[in-house]
C-alpha positions as CSV (number, residue, x, y, z in Angstrom):
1,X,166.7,84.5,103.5
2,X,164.4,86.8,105.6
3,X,166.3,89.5,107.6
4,X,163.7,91.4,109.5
5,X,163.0,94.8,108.7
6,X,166.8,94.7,107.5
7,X,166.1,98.4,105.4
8,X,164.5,99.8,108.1
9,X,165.5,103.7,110.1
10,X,166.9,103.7,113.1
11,X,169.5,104.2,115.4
12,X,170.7,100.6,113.8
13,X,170.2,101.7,110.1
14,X,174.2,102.4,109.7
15,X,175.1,99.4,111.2
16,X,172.5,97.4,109.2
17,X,174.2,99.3,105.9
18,X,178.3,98.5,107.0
19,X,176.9,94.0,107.6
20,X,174.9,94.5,104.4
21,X,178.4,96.0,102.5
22,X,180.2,93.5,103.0
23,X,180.9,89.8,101.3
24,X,178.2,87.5,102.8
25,X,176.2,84.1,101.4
26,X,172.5,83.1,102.3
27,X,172.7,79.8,104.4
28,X,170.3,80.3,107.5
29,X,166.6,80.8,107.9
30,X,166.3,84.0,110.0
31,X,165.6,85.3,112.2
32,X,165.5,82.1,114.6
33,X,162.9,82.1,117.0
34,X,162.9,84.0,120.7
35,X,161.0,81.7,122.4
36,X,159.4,81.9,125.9
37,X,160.1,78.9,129.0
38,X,157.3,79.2,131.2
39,X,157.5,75.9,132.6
40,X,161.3,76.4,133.4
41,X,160.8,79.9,134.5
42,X,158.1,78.4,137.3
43,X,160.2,75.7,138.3
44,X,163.0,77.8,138.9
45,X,161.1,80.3,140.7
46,X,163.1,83.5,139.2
47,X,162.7,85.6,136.4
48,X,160.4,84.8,133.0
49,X,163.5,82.9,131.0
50,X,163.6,83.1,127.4
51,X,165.3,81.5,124.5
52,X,167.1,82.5,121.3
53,X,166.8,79.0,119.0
54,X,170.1,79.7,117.3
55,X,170.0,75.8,117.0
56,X,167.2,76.3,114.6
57,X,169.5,78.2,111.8
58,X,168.5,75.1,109.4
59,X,172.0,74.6,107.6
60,X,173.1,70.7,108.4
61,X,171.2,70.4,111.9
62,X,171.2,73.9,112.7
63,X,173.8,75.7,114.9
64,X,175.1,79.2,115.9
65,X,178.1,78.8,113.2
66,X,176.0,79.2,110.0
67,X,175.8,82.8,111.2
68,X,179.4,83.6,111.0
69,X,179.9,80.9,108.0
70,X,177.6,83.4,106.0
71,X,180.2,86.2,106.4
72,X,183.5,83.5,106.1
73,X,182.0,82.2,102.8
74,X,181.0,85.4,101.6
75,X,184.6,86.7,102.1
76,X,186.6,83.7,100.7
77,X,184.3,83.3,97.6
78,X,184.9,86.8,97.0
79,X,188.3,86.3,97.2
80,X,188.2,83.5,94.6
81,X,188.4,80.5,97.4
82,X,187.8,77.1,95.8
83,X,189.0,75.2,98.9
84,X,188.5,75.6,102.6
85,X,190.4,73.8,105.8
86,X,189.0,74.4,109.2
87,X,190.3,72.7,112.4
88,X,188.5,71.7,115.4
89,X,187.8,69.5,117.8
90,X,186.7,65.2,116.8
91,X,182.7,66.2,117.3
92,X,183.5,69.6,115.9
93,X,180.5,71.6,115.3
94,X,181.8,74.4,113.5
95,X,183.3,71.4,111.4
96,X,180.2,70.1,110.4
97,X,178.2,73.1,109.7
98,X,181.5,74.4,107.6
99,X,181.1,70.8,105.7
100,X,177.1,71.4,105.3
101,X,177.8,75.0,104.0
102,X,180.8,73.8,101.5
103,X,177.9,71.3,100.5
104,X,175.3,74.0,99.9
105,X,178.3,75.8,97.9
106,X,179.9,73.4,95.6
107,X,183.1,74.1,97.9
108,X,185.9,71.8,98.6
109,X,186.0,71.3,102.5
110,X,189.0,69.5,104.6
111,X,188.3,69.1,108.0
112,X,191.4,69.3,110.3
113,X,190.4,67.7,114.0
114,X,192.5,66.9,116.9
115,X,191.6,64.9,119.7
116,X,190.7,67.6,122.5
117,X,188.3,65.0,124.3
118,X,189.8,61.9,126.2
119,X,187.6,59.4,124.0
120,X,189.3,57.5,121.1
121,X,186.5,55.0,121.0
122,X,185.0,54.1,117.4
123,X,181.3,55.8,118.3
124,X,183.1,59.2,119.3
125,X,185.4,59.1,116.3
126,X,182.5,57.7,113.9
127,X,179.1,59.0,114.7
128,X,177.0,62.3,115.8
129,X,178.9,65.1,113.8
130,X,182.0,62.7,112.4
131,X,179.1,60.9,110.7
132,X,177.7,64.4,109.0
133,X,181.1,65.5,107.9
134,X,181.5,62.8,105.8
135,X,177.8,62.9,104.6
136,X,178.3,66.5,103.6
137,X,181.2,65.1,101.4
138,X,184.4,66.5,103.6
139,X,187.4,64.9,103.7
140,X,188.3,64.4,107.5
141,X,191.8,64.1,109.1
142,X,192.3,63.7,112.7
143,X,195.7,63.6,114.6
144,X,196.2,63.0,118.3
145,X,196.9,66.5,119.2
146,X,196.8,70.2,117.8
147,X,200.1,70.8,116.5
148,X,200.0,67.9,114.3
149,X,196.6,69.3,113.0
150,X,198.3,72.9,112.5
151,X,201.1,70.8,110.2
152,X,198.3,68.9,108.2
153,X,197.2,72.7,107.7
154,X,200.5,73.9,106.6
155,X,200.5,71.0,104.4
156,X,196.9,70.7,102.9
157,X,197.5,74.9,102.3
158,X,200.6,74.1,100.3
159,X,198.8,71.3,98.4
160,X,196.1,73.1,97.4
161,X,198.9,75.5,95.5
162,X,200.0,73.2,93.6
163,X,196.9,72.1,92.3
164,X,196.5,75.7,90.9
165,X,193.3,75.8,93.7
166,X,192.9,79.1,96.1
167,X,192.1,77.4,99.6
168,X,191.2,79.8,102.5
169,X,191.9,78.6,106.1
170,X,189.4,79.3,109.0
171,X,190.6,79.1,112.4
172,X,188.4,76.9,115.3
173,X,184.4,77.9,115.7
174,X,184.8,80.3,112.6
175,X,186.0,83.1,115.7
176,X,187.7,85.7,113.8
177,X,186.8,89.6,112.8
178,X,184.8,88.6,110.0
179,X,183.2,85.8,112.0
180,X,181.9,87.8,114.6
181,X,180.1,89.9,111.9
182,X,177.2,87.2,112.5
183,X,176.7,88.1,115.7
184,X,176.5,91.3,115.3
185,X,174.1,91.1,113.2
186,X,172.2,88.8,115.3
187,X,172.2,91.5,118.3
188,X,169.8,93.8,115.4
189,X,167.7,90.8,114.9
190,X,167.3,90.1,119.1
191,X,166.6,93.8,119.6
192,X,164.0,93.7,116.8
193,X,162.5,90.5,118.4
194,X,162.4,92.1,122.3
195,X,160.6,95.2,120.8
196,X,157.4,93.1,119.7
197,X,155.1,90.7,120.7
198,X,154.9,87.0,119.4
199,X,152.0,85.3,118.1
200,X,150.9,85.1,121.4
201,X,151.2,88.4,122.5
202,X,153.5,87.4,125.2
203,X,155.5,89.7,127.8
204,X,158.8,90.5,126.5
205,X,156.8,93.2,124.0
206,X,158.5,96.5,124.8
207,X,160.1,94.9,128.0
208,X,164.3,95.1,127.6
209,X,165.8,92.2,128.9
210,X,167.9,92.2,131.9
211,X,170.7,90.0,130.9
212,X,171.6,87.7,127.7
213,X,173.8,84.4,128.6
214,X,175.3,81.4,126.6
215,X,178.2,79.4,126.9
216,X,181.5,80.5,124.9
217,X,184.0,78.6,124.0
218,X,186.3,80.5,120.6
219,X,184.9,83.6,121.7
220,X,183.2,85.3,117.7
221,X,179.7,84.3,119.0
222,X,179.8,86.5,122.4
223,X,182.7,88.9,120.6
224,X,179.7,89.8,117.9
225,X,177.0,90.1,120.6
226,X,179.1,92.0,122.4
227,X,179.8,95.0,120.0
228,X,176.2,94.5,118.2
229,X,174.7,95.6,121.8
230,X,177.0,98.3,122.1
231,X,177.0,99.8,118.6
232,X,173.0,99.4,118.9
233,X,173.3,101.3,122.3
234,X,170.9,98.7,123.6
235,X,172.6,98.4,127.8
236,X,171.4,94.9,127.9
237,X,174.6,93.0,129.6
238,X,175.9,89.5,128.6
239,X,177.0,87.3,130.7
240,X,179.6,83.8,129.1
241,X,179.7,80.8,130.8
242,X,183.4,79.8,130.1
243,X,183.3,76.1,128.5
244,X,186.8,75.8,126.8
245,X,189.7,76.7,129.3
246,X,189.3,80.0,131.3
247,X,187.3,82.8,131.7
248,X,190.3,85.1,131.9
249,X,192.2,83.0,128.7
250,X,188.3,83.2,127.1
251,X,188.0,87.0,128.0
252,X,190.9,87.9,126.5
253,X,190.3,86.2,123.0
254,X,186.9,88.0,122.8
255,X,188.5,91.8,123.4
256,X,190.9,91.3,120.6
257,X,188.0,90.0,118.4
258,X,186.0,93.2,119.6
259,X,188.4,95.3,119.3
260,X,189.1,93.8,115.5
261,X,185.5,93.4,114.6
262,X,184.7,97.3,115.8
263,X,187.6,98.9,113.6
264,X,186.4,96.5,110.8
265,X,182.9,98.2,110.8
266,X,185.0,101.7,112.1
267,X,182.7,102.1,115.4
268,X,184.0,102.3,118.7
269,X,185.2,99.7,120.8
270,X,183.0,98.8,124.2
271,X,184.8,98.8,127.2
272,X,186.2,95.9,128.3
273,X,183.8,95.7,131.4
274,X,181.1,94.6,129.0
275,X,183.0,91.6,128.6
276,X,181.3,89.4,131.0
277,X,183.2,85.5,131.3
278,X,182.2,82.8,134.3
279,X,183.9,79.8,135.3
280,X,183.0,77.6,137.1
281,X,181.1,74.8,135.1
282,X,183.5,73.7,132.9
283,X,184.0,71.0,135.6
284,X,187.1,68.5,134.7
285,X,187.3,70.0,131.0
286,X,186.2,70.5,127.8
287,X,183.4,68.4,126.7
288,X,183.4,66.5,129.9
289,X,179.7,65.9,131.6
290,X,179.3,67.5,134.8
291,X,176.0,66.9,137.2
292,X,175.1,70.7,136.4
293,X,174.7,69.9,133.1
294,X,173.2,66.9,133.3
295,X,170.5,68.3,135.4
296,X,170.2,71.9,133.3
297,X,170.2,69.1,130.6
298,X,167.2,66.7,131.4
299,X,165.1,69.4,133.0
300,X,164.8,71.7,130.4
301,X,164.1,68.4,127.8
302,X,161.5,67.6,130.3
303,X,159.7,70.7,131.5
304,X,159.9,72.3,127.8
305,X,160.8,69.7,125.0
306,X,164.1,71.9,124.8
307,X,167.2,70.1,123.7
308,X,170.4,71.3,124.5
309,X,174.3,69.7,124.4
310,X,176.5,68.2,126.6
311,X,179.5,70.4,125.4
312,X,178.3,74.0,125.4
313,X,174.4,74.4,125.5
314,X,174.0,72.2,128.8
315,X,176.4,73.8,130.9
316,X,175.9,77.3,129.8
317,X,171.9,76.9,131.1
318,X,173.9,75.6,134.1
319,X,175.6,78.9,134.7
320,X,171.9,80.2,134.0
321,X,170.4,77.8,136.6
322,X,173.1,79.2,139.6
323,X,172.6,82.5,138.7
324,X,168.8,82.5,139.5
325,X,169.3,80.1,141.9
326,X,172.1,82.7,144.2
327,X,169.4,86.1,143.2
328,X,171.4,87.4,140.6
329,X,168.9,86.9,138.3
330,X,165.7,88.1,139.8
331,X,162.8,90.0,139.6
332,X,159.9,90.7,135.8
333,X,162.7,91.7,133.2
334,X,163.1,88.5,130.9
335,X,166.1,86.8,130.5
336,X,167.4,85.5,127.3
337,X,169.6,82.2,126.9
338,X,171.2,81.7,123.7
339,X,171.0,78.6,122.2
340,X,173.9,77.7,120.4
341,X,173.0,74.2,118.8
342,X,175.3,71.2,119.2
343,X,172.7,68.0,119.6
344,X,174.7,65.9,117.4
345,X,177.1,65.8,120.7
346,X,174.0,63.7,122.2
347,X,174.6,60.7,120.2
348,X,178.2,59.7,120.6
């Protein structure tokens, strides 16, 4: 596990210190690149676009989970965890990546889905992450609906005390206090990226971005980005696209986060104006295609080899599209899309 300059001074080096303190397991291959789009930034005719490959984290087909898993992990093991039951969605993938990471752990791993998407055929059920849980080894349960997943919970906890095993429960995309911790983390690694030129010498050396966006669904990935920025004092905003219910529902699920994650590592909340959530591409619900996506989709696949997801990826680049599109997002300063992962969604 490389973590950039991870010892190094700074107004960072405290912040560094409180991730570094606290229960964690090596899992991804970091830092994941930041990677220009010129071809995508020309057709679009706005700002030079960038991209953080957190689908590159290498644990079971990559994915921005592996971050937050390294925290989880490090936190259950620690607190003699033998067991772990996560819930989520059929094509789940903070499922599978939990089920890779179990794997890489010697780990028990139950995987609690519900059906969330209005597709009960065998390929959904069967292939693109389904397939990799049970590669990984989990055992996978899935029930018509969420409270009947929240009962095989109940009931897979209480099993696992009477087998004299210590099981520890994660809640859906890993989005909890300790969760976020990944992200935090991954706001040092971004601002040491933006401060240096790649190979190539390219542009965004010494040039602070004027915006970060991705899509959010749980809320840990943008709650941890969110209070990394602000705790680095870096005044680059991030923008959500809301792909799992509201942006008001999704909004408040990331201030309690930040609020959690911030007295966890005893800094200072941000104000909740830094909490930046969009709808309006969610289209007829979760996991559902919309033309937006389709087109963010199969433009940035062919102008850059980029592949993105139909779920989250694919319509937060959407949100990106319509905000350069409309002038919000205009001008030299770079903008940076996160790239969450999620291509197993492609096959099913």
């Amino acid at each position: 596990m490389n973590r950039s300059a991870a010892g190094a001074a700074g107004p960072g080096a405290d912040l560094r210190q409180a991730l570094d303190a606290m229960p964690q397991v090596a899992l991804g291959h970091w830092p994941t690149p930041l990677e220009p789009l010129p071809r995508l930034s020309a057709h679009l005719g706005g700002p030079p676009i960038w991209v953080k490959r957190d689908d590159c984290t290498g644990l079971g087909l990559g994915g921005n989970k592996v971050r937050k898993l390294e925290f989880l992990l490090g936190e259950a093991r620690a607190a003699g965890a033998t067991t772990i039951i996560t819930v989520g969605g059929v094509q789940s993938n903070h499922a599978r990546q939990t089920a890779a990471a179990c794997a890489r752990l010697g780990l028990r791993c139950e995987l609690v889905l519900s059906r969330m998407v209005a597709r009960h055929d065998a390929a959904y059920e069967t292939g693109g992450n389904v397939l990799l849980d049970g590669l990984f080894g989990a055992e996978v349960k899935i029930f018509d609906d969420m409270q009947s997943a929240a009962e095989r919970v109940r009931e897979a906890l209480a099993e696992a005390a009477k087998r004299g095993e210590r099981a520890a429960f994660f809640p859906g995309g890993g989005s909890t206090a300790t969760g976020a911790m990944g992200y935090v983390r991954a706001a040092i690694e971004l601002e040491q990226q933006w401060g240096a030129a790649d190979s190539a010498g390219s542009a965004i050396a010494g040039s602070r971005p004027q915006r970060i966006l991705l899509a959010s669904s749980t809320g840990g990935t943008l709650a941890g980005l969110v209070l990394g920025l602000h705790a680095l004092r870096a005044a680059v905003p991030v923008t959500a696209i809301a792909v799992c219910g509201t942006a008001v529902a999704t909004s408040a699920t990331v201030a309690g986060l930040v609020a959690e994650a911030a007295a966890k590592l005893d800094i200072k909340t941000p104000s909740p104006t830094a909490i930046d959530v969009r709808d309006g591409f969610l289209g007829s619900g979760y996991g559902k295609p919309t033309d937006a996506m389709r087109e963010a989709l199969s433009t940035c696949a062919r102008l850059e080899g980029l592949v993105l997801d139909p779920v989250y990826s694919g319509k937060g680049m959407a949100g990106l599209f319509a905000a350069v599109r409309s002038g919000e997002l205009s001008g030299d300063a770079p903008v940076i899309f996160l790239h969450t992962g999620g291509s197993p969604a492609l096959f099913v």
